[in-house]
C-alpha positions in Angstrom: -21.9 -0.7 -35.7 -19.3 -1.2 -32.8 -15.8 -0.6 -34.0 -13.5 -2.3 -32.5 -11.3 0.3 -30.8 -15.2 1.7 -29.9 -15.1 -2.0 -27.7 -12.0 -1.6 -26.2 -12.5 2.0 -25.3 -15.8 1.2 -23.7 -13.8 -1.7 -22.0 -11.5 0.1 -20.7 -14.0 2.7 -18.9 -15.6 -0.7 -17.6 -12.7 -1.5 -15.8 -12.1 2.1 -14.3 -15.3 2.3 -13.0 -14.8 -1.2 -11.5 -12.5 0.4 -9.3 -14.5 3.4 -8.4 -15.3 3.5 -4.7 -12.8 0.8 -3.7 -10.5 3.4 -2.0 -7.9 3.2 -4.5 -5.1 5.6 -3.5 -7.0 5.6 0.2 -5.8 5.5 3.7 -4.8 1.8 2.7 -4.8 -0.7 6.1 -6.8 1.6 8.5 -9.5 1.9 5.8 -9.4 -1.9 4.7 -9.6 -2.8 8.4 -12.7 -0.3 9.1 -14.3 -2.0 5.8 -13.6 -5.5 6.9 -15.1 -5.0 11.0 -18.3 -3.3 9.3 -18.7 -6.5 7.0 -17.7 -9.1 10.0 -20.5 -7.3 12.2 -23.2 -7.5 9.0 -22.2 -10.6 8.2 -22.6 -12.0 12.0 -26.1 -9.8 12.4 -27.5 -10.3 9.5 -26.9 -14.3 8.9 -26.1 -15.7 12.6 -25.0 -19.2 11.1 -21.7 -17.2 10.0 -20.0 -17.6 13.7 -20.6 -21.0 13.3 -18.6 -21.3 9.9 -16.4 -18.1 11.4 -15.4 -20.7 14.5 -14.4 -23.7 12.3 -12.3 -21.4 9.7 -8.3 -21.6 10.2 -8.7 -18.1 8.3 -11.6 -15.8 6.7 -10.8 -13.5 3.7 -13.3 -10.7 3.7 -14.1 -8.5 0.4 -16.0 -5.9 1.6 -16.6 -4.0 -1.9 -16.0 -5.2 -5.1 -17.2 -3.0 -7.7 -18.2 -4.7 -11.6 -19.2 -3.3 -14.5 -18.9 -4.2 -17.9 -20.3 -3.6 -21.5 -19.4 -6.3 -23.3 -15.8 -6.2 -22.0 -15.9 -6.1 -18.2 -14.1 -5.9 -14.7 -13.8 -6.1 -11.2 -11.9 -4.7 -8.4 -11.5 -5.1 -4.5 -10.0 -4.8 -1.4 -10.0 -6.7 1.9 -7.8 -8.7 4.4 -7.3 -11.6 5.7 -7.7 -12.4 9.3 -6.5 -15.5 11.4 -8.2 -16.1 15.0 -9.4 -12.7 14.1 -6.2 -10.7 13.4 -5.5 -9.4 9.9 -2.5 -10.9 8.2 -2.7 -9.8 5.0 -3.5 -7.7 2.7 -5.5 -8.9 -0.5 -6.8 -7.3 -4.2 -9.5 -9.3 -5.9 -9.7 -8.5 -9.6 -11.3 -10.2 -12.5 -11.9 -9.4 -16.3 -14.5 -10.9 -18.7 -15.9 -10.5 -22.0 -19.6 -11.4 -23.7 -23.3 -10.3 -23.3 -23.0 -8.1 -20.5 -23.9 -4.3 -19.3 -24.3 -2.4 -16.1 -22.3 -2.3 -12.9 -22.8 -3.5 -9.5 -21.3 -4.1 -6.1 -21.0 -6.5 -3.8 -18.9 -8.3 -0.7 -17.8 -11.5 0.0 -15.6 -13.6 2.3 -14.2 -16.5 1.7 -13.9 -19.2 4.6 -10.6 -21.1 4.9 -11.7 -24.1 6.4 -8.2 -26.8 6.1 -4.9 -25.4 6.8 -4.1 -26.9 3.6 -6.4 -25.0 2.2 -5.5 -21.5 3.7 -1.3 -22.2 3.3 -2.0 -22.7 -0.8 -4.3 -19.2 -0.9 -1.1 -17.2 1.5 1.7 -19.5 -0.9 0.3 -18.6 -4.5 1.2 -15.6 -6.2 -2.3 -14.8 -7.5 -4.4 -17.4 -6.4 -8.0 -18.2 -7.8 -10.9 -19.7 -7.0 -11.1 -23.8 -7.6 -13.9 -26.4 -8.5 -13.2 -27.7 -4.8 -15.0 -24.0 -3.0 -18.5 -24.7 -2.5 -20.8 -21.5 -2.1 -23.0 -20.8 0.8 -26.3 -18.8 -0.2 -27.9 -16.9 2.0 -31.5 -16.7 2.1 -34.1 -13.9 2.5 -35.1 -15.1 6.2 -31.2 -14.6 7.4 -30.1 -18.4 7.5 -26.7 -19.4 6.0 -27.2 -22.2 3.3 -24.4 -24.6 4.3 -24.6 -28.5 4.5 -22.7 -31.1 5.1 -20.9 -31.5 1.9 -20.6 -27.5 1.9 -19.0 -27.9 5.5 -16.3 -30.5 4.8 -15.0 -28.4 1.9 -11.7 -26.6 1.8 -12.7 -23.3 1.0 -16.1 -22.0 1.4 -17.6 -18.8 -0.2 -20.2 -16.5 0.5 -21.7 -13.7 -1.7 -23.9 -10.7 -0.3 -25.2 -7.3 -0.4 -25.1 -7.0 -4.5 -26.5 -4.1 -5.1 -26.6 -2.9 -9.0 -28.0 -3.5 -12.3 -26.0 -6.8 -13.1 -27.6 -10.2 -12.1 -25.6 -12.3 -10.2 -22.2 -12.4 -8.9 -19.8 -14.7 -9.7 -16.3 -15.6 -7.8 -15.1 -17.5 -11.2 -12.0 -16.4 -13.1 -11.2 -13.5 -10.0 -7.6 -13.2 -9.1 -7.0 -12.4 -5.6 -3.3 -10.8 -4.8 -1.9 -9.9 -1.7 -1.1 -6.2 -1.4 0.5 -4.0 0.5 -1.9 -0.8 1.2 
Protein backbone atom coordinates (compact mmCIF):
# COMPACT_ATOMS: atom_id res chain seq x y z
CA UNK A 1 0.00 0.00 0.00
CA UNK A 2 1.04 3.59 -1.22
CA UNK A 3 0.95 6.08 1.61
CA UNK A 4 0.21 9.14 0.66
CA UNK A 5 3.28 11.09 1.58
CA UNK A 6 4.98 7.75 -0.26
CA UNK A 7 2.90 9.54 -3.53
CA UNK A 8 4.07 12.81 -3.06
CA UNK A 9 7.54 11.90 -2.30
CA UNK A 10 7.79 9.78 -5.44
CA UNK A 11 6.15 12.92 -7.11
CA UNK A 12 8.27 15.06 -6.24
CA UNK A 13 11.50 12.89 -7.58
CA UNK A 14 9.25 12.88 -10.89
CA UNK A 15 9.43 16.35 -11.22
CA UNK A 16 13.28 16.61 -10.44
CA UNK A 17 14.21 14.23 -12.83
CA UNK A 18 11.95 16.08 -15.30
CA UNK A 19 14.45 18.63 -15.21
CA UNK A 20 17.45 16.60 -15.47
CA UNK A 21 19.45 17.29 -18.56
CA UNK A 22 17.66 20.55 -19.40
CA UNK A 23 20.77 22.65 -18.49
CA UNK A 24 19.19 24.04 -15.42
CA UNK A 25 21.78 26.34 -13.84
CA UNK A 26 23.76 26.14 -17.52
CA UNK A 27 25.44 28.65 -19.62
CA UNK A 28 21.76 29.96 -20.14
CA UNK A 29 21.31 31.87 -23.87
CA UNK A 30 24.48 30.54 -25.57
CA UNK A 31 23.42 27.05 -24.65
CA UNK A 32 19.64 27.58 -25.45
CA UNK A 33 20.77 29.07 -28.79
CA UNK A 34 23.25 25.98 -29.66
CA UNK A 35 20.10 23.63 -28.64
CA UNK A 36 17.67 25.54 -30.75
CA UNK A 37 20.24 25.77 -34.31
CA UNK A 38 20.80 21.82 -33.79
CA UNK A 39 16.84 21.33 -33.61
CA UNK A 40 16.21 24.01 -36.59
CA UNK A 41 18.93 21.99 -38.76
CA UNK A 42 17.06 18.31 -37.67
CA UNK A 43 14.04 19.61 -38.05
CA UNK A 44 14.77 21.08 -41.71
CA UNK A 45 16.86 17.68 -42.64
CA UNK A 46 14.92 15.35 -41.33
CA UNK A 47 11.22 16.62 -42.47
CA UNK A 48 11.93 19.13 -45.46
CA UNK A 49 8.18 20.28 -45.46
CA UNK A 50 9.28 22.36 -42.21
CA UNK A 51 10.79 25.45 -44.38
CA UNK A 52 7.68 25.53 -45.94
CA UNK A 53 5.72 25.95 -42.57
CA UNK A 54 9.14 27.83 -41.22
CA UNK A 55 8.53 30.54 -44.30
CA UNK A 56 4.83 31.25 -43.54
CA UNK A 57 5.50 31.53 -39.52
CA UNK A 58 5.53 35.27 -38.12
CA UNK A 59 7.48 33.40 -35.26
CA UNK A 60 8.70 29.67 -34.35
CA UNK A 61 9.18 28.57 -30.70
CA UNK A 62 11.58 25.71 -30.56
CA UNK A 63 11.72 23.17 -27.43
CA UNK A 64 14.65 21.40 -28.00
CA UNK A 65 14.46 19.05 -24.78
CA UNK A 66 11.77 18.51 -22.62
CA UNK A 67 12.37 15.88 -20.11
CA UNK A 68 8.90 13.82 -18.41
CA UNK A 69 8.67 11.45 -16.09
CA UNK A 70 6.14 10.60 -13.74
CA UNK A 71 4.84 7.79 -11.41
CA UNK A 72 1.50 8.48 -10.86
CA UNK A 73 2.23 12.17 -10.10
CA UNK A 74 4.30 13.57 -13.04
CA UNK A 75 6.25 16.58 -14.77
CA UNK A 76 7.86 18.22 -17.38
CA UNK A 77 10.51 20.69 -17.92
CA UNK A 78 12.15 22.74 -20.89
CA UNK A 79 14.02 25.25 -22.41
CA UNK A 80 14.02 27.04 -25.79
CA UNK A 81 13.64 30.45 -27.60
CA UNK A 82 11.73 32.02 -29.68
CA UNK A 83 12.92 33.38 -32.97
CA UNK A 84 11.35 35.92 -35.38
CA UNK A 85 12.66 36.01 -39.20
CA UNK A 86 15.11 33.83 -37.58
CA UNK A 87 16.48 35.96 -34.64
CA UNK A 88 15.78 34.79 -31.05
CA UNK A 89 13.66 37.17 -29.05
CA UNK A 90 12.94 35.45 -26.18
CA UNK A 91 13.60 33.31 -23.89
CA UNK A 92 10.94 30.56 -22.91
CA UNK A 93 10.44 27.55 -19.95
CA UNK A 94 7.78 24.93 -20.82
CA UNK A 95 6.59 23.11 -17.78
CA UNK A 96 3.66 20.88 -17.14
CA UNK A 97 2.42 18.65 -14.06
CA UNK A 98 -0.13 15.70 -14.18
CA UNK A 99 -1.46 13.11 -12.10
CA UNK A 100 -3.02 9.35 -12.99
CA UNK A 101 -1.89 5.96 -14.52
CA UNK A 102 1.47 6.84 -15.48
CA UNK A 103 5.32 5.61 -15.02
CA UNK A 104 8.63 6.13 -16.78
CA UNK A 105 10.33 9.16 -18.28
CA UNK A 106 11.04 10.35 -21.68
CA UNK A 107 12.23 13.15 -23.78
CA UNK A 108 11.41 14.92 -26.53
CA UNK A 109 11.40 18.50 -28.69
CA UNK A 110 9.03 20.46 -30.11
CA UNK A 111 8.34 23.78 -31.88
CA UNK A 112 5.55 25.52 -32.10
CA UNK A 113 4.73 27.55 -35.32
CA UNK A 114 3.20 31.09 -34.98
CA UNK A 115 1.43 31.35 -37.95
CA UNK A 116 -1.13 34.91 -37.36
CA UNK A 117 0.47 37.78 -35.69
CA UNK A 118 -2.49 37.60 -33.65
CA UNK A 119 -1.52 34.52 -32.69
CA UNK A 120 2.23 35.20 -31.88
CA UNK A 121 1.38 38.84 -29.91
CA UNK A 122 -1.13 36.70 -27.32
CA UNK A 123 1.80 33.85 -26.77
CA UNK A 124 4.80 37.19 -26.12
CA UNK A 125 1.53 39.27 -24.13
CA UNK A 126 0.49 36.34 -21.64
CA UNK A 127 2.16 35.79 -18.54
CA UNK A 128 2.22 31.94 -18.82
CA UNK A 129 0.60 31.14 -21.75
CA UNK A 130 -0.82 27.60 -22.78
CA UNK A 131 -1.64 25.69 -25.43
CA UNK A 132 -5.45 26.22 -26.91
CA UNK A 133 -8.20 23.99 -28.76
CA UNK A 134 -7.39 26.37 -31.73
CA UNK A 135 -3.31 24.60 -32.31
CA UNK A 136 -3.64 21.95 -34.64
CA UNK A 137 -0.67 19.27 -34.51
CA UNK A 138 1.51 18.30 -37.44
CA UNK A 139 2.73 14.55 -37.26
CA UNK A 140 5.45 13.56 -38.88
CA UNK A 141 5.68 10.40 -40.51
CA UNK A 142 8.28 7.52 -40.75
CA UNK A 143 9.25 8.45 -44.53
CA UNK A 144 10.18 12.29 -43.38
CA UNK A 145 7.04 14.16 -44.74
CA UNK A 146 5.38 16.81 -42.40
CA UNK A 147 1.54 15.96 -41.90
CA UNK A 148 0.00 19.37 -42.51
CA UNK A 149 -3.22 20.13 -44.51
CA UNK A 150 -5.22 22.72 -45.27
CA UNK A 151 -7.15 23.12 -42.22
CA UNK A 152 -3.78 22.46 -40.20
CA UNK A 153 -2.26 25.38 -42.45
CA UNK A 154 -4.92 28.09 -41.79
CA UNK A 155 -4.53 27.62 -38.00
CA UNK A 156 -3.11 30.13 -35.60
CA UNK A 157 -0.63 28.12 -33.89
CA UNK A 158 0.68 24.98 -35.26
CA UNK A 159 2.58 22.25 -33.24
CA UNK A 160 5.02 19.66 -33.95
CA UNK A 161 6.29 16.82 -31.65
CA UNK A 162 9.58 14.76 -32.42
CA UNK A 163 12.41 12.78 -31.38
CA UNK A 164 10.62 11.19 -28.10
CA UNK A 165 12.76 8.93 -26.96
CA UNK A 166 11.83 7.06 -23.50
CA UNK A 167 9.65 4.65 -21.86
CA UNK A 168 6.35 6.82 -21.88
CA UNK A 169 3.98 6.58 -24.92
CA UNK A 170 3.20 9.68 -26.40
CA UNK A 171 3.67 13.22 -25.86
CA UNK A 172 1.30 15.58 -25.17
CA UNK A 173 1.46 19.61 -25.41
CA UNK A 174 -1.93 19.70 -23.16
CA UNK A 175 -1.95 21.47 -19.77
CA UNK A 176 2.12 22.73 -20.45
CA UNK A 177 2.82 26.29 -19.32
CA UNK A 178 5.31 27.97 -21.29
CA UNK A 179 7.01 31.24 -19.48
CA UNK A 180 9.39 33.44 -20.76
CA UNK A 181 12.69 33.49 -18.96
CA UNK A 182 15.57 35.16 -18.68
CA UNK A 183 18.69 32.53 -18.85
Amino acid sequence: MISRRNLLAMGGAACGLAACGNGIGSNGGPQIDARVDATRDYLLNRYPGTQELMGKAVGVLYMPLVTEAGFGIGGSYGRGALRINGATVDYYAVTSASFGFQIGAQQYAHALFFMTPEALSGFRRADGWQIGADAKYALPDRGGSLGTDTTTSRAPVIALVFGQAGLIAGASLAGSKYTRIIP
